[in-house]
N, C-alpha and C positions, 0 to 999 in steps of 0.2 A: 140803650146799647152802648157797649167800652170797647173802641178799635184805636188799633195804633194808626198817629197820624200820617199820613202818605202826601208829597209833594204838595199834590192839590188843594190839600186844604192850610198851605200858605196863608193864600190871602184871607181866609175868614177867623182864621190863628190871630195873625196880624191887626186884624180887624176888634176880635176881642181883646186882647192884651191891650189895646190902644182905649177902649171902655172898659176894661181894669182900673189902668193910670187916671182915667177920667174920673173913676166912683173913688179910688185915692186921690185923687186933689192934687194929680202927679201929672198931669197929658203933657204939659211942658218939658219933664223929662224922659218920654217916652219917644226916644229918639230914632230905636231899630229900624231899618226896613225891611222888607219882605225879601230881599234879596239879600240879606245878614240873616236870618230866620231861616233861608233856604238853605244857605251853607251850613249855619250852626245845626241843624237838623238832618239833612239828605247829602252834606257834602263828602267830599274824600277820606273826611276826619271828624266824623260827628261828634260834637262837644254834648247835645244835649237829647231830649225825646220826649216824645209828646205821644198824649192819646187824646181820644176826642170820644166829646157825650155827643150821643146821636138823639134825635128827638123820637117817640114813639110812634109817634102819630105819623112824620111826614121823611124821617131820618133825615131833617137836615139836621148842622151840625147845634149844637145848644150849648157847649162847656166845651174846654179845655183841660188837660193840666201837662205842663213842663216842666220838666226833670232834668238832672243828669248824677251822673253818682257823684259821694263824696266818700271818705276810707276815717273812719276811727283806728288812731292805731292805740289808744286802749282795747277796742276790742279785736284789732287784728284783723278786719274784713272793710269790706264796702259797705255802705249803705245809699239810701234815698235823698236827696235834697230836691226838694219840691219849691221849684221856684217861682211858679204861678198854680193858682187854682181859678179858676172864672165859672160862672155859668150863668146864662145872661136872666136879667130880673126877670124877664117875664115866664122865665122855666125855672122857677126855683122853687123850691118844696115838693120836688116831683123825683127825689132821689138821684140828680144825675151827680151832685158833688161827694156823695157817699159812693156811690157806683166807683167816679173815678180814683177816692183814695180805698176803697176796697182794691182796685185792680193793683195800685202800685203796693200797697197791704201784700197782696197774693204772689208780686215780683219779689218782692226783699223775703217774704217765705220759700219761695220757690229755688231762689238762687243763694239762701243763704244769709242775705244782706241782715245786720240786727237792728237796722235806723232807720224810722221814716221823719224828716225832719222838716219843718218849715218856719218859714216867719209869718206874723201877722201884726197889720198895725194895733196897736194898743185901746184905739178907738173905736176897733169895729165888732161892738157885741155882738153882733149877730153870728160873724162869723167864729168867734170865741168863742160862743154858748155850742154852737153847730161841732168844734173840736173834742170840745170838754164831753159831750155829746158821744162820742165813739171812743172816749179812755184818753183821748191823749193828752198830754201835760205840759205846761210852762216849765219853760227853764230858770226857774226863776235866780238870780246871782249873776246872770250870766249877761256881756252887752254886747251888742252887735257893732264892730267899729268900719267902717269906710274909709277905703282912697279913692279919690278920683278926681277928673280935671288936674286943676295948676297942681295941687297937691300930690294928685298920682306924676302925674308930669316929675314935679320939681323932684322928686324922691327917687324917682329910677330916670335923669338924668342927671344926678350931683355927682360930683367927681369923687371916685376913692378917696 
């Protein structure tokens, strides 16, 4: 089962995202906390939105995915940026990662949006085979580039 995420399931959000960065080789910069999680999701001004895979068996929660839109202005509208997918190892191959990009599939249909977009490391067959799996396609030509830290710093403090 595919519900949108509500307050409470914060901390087990938080929890997975943090065994994300851990299966990427990432926990060191896995810096959020649940109380940056709670605003970016449930605050005044919600930046982003999450749904949650429920387990069959017992509905606790088994997967994730966080979202927030992003706007092509070739194509003139909104679309999807998926910026985590999770589902923990030991519930995988039981449909809950197809469930959850079926649901956000079924948003960008419903509202319009023409993009559902993500990244994934280059490393991780599995989850590659799993995309390629349900149609969707490498961007190939295309590189993801990053600011942050001293860099983000030094660049939006320099002087005109």
């Amino acid at each position: 089962m595919i519900r949108d995420a509500t307050a409470a399931d914060v901390p087990v959000i938080h929890e997975m995202i943090r065994e994300l960065a851990e299966y990427e080789k990432c926990l060191d910069e896995a810096k959020a906390t649940e109380e940056q999680l709670h605003e970016a999701l449930f605050g005044e001004r919600p930046a982003a939105f999450a749904h949650v895979a429920e387990s069959d068996e017992d509905g606790e929660p088994v997967g994730f995915a966080l979202w927030f839109l992003n706007f092509s202005t070739w194509r003139g509208v909104h679309g999807v940026y998926l910026e985590d997918l999770y589902v923990r190892p030991d519930r995988r191959g039981a449909g809950h990662g197809k469930a959850l990009l079926t649901e956000l599939a079924r948003i960008c249909v419903e509202r319009g949006y023409e993009r559902l977009e993500w990244s994934v490391l280059d490393w991780n067959e599995p989850s590659i085979a799993f995309y390629r799996s349900l149609g969707a396609q490498p961007q190939d030509g295309w590189t993801v580039y990053r600011l942050a830290d001293d860099a983000l710093t030094g660049l939006g403090t320099a002087p005109e």
